[in-house]
C-alpha positions as CSV (number, residue, x, y, z in Angstrom):
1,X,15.3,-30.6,-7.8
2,X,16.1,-27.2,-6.9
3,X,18.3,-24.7,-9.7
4,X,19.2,-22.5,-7.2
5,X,22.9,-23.8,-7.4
6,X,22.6,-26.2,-10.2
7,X,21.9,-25.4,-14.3
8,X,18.2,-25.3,-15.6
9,X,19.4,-25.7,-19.2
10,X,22.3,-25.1,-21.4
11,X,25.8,-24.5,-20.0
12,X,27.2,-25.5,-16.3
13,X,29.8,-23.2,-14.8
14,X,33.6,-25.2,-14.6
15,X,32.9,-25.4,-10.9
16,X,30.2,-28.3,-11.6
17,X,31.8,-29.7,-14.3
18,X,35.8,-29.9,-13.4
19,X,35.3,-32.4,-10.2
20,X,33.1,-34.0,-11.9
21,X,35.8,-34.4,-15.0
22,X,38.6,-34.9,-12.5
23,X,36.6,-37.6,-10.5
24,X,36.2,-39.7,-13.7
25,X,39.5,-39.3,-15.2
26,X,41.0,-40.6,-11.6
27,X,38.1,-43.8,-11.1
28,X,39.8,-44.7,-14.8
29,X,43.7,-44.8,-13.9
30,X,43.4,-46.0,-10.7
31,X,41.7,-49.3,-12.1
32,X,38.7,-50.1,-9.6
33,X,38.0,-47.3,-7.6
34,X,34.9,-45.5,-7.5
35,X,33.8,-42.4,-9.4
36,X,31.5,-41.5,-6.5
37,X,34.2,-41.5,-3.5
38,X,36.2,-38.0,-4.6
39,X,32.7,-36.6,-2.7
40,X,32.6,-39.3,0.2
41,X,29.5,-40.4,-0.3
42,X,26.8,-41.5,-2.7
43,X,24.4,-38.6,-1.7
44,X,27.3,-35.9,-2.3
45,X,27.6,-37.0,-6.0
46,X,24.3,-37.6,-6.2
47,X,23.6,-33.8,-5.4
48,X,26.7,-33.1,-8.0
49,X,24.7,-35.3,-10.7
50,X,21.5,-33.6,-10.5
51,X,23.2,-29.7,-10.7
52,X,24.9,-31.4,-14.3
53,X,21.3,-32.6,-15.1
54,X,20.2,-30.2,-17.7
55,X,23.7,-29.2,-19.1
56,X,24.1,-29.5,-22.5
57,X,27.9,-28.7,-22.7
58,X,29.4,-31.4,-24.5
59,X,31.7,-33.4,-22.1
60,X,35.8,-33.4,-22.9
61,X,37.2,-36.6,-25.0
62,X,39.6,-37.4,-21.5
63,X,36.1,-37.7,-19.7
64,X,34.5,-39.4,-22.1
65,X,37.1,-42.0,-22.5
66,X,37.2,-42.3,-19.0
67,X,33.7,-42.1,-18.3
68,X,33.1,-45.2,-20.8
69,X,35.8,-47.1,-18.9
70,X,34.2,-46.6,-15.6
71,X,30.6,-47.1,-16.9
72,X,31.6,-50.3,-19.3
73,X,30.2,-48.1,-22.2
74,X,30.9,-49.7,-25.5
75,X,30.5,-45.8,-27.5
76,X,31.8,-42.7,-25.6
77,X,29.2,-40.5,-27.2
78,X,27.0,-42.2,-25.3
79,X,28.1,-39.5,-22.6
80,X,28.6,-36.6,-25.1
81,X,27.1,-33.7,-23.1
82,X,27.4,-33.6,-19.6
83,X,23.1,-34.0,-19.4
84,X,23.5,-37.7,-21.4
85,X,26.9,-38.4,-18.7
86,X,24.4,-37.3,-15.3
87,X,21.4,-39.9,-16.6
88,X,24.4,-42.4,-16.7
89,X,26.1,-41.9,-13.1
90,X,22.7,-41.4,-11.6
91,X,21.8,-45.3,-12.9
92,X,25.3,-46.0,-11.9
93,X,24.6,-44.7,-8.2
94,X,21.1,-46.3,-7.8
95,X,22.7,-49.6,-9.4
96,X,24.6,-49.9,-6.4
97,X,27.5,-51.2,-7.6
């Protein structure tokens, strides 16, 4: 993976981590939908997955919550930084679900 627009380590700018935020949170209220389809396709949030992979900013309690709702995760600190939250969508993705 390239870092060119993505994090090497430590914190991700808000412009990688608020879709990402904003596409969990609406995948939980909406009841069924998706995560992945606020980019359209699998390899678009794939590409946003991999720029959160090294981030070690500690994900928001809303994303959390819904991130363990979408994900069936019994323990939302399970996704506590946004590095632990990009290991679980990436499974998620190549799951196929």
């Amino acid at each position: 993976m390239g870092y060119a627009n993505g994090v090497r380590a430590g914190h991700a700018a808000a412009h990688l981590r608020d879709p990402m935020n904003a596409a969990l949170e609406d995948a939980a209220y909406s009841h069924g939908r998706e995560w992945w389809t606020a980019w359209g396709s699998r390899e678009s949030a794939r590409e946003l997955v991999g720029k959160l992979w090294h981030c070690t900013d500690v994900v928001p309690r809303s994303t959390r919550q819904a991130a363990s709702e979408v994900l069936g995760l019994n323990d939302e600190w399970a996704v506590g930084t946004y590095a632990q939250l990009s290991r679980r969508l990436r499974a998620d993705l190549q799951s196929g679900r």
